[in-house]
N, C-alpha and C positions, 0 to 999 in steps of 0.2 A: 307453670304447667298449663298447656294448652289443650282445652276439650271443645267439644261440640257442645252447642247448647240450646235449648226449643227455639231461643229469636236468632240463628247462625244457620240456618237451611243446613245443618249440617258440615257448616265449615267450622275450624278450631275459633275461641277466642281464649282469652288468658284468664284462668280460673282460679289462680292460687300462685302464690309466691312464694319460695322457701330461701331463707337468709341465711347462710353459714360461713361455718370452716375458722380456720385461726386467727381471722382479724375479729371473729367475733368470738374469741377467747373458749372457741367450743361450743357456744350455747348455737340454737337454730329459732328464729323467729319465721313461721307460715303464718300468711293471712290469707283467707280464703274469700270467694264472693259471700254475699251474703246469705240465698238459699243453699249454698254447696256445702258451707263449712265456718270455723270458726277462725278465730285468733290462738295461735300458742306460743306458748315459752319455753320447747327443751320436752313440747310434745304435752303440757299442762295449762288449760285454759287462762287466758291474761282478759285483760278489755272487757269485760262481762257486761258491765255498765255502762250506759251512753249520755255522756261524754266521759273519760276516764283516761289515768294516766299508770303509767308501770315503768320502772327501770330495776339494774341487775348487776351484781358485780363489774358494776362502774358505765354501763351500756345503758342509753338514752339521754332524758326521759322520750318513751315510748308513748304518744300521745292518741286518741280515737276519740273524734270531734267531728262536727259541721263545717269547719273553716277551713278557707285557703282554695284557691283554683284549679277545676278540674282541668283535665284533657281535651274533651271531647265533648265541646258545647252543646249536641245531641242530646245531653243528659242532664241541659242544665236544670228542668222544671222538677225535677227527680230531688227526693229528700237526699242531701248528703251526710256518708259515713266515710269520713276519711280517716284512715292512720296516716300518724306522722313519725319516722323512725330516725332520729338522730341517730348514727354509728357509729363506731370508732371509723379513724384515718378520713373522719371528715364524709363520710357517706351520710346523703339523706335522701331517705325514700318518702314519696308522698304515696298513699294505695289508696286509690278512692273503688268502694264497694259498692258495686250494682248486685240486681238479684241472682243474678247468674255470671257475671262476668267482674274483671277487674280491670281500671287502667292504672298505671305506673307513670310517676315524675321519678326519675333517679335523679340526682345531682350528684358529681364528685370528682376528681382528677382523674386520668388516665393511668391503669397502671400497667407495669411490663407483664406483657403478654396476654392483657388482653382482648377478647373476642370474645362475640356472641351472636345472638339476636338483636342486643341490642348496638350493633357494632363494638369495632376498634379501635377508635379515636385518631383515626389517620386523617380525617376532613375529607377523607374521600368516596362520596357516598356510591362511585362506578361500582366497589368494591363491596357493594354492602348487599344483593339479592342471597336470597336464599339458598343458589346452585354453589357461589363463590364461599361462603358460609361452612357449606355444610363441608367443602374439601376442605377448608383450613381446620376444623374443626371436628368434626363428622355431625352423626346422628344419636350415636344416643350418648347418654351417661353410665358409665359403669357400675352396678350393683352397688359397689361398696362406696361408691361416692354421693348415689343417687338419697336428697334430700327430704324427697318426700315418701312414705311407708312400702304406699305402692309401688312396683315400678312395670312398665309396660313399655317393652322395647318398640322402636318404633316400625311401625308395616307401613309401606310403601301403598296408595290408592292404586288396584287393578288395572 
């Protein structure tokens, strides 16, 4: 999920991340930044504790530690809270927590069909702005697919 946040003059950054659907056997893992929001499990608080670990009908171990390499060395003097989300089909997410914001490592193979934000794994990055994006794709997520509580379609800037 992408909000504005006091250090973004009011541009989006990535605030929270919602894990689902059938390769995750149903359940939904959000992490959220740090002053925005929390860690869940299926919408019930996981990670409470720092450092700590959590798994679930055969998904992880779900790990929230200090360790392992950020994104964005900007951050580096900053304490780190990273999740670490082993997957099924081989998915690993790194989510490292700032106060207001979140970066993402994904690791995993390509799979058919898809696309996103975070591309399509064609190696072709001509393909990859946000105009080309949004026609393969569109803009928003559909109510009933949409992961996180809220949902707020998206409005175009004036």
């Amino acid at each position: 999920r992408f909000k504005p946040t006091p250090f973004t003059d009011g541009k989006a950054a990535t605030d929270a991340i919602a894990i689902g659907g059938p390769f995750m056997k149903g359940h939904k893992l959000k992490v959220s930044a740090l002053e925005t929001g929390g860690i869940a499990w299926d919408g019930q608080p996981i990670l409470t504790d720092f450092p700590s670990s959590f798994s679930d009908d055969g998904i992880g171990p779900i790990t929230y530690d200090a360790n392992g390499r950020i994104v964005d060395n900007a951050m580096a003097n900053f304490p780190r809270h990273i999740v670490h989300a082993n997957l099924p089909l081989g998915v690993k997410v790194s989510i490292m927590r700032w106060s207001h914001h979140i970066n993402l490592r994904i690791t995993m193979s390509a799979q058919p069909g898809q696309d996103g934000c975070c591309g399509n794994f064609n190696n072709n990055i001509n393909d990859e702005d946000v105009v080309q994006i949004q026609a393969r794709v569109g803009m928003n997520v559909p109510q009933n697919a949409a992961l996180f509580n809220e949902y707020v379609p998206y409005q175009p800037a004036a």
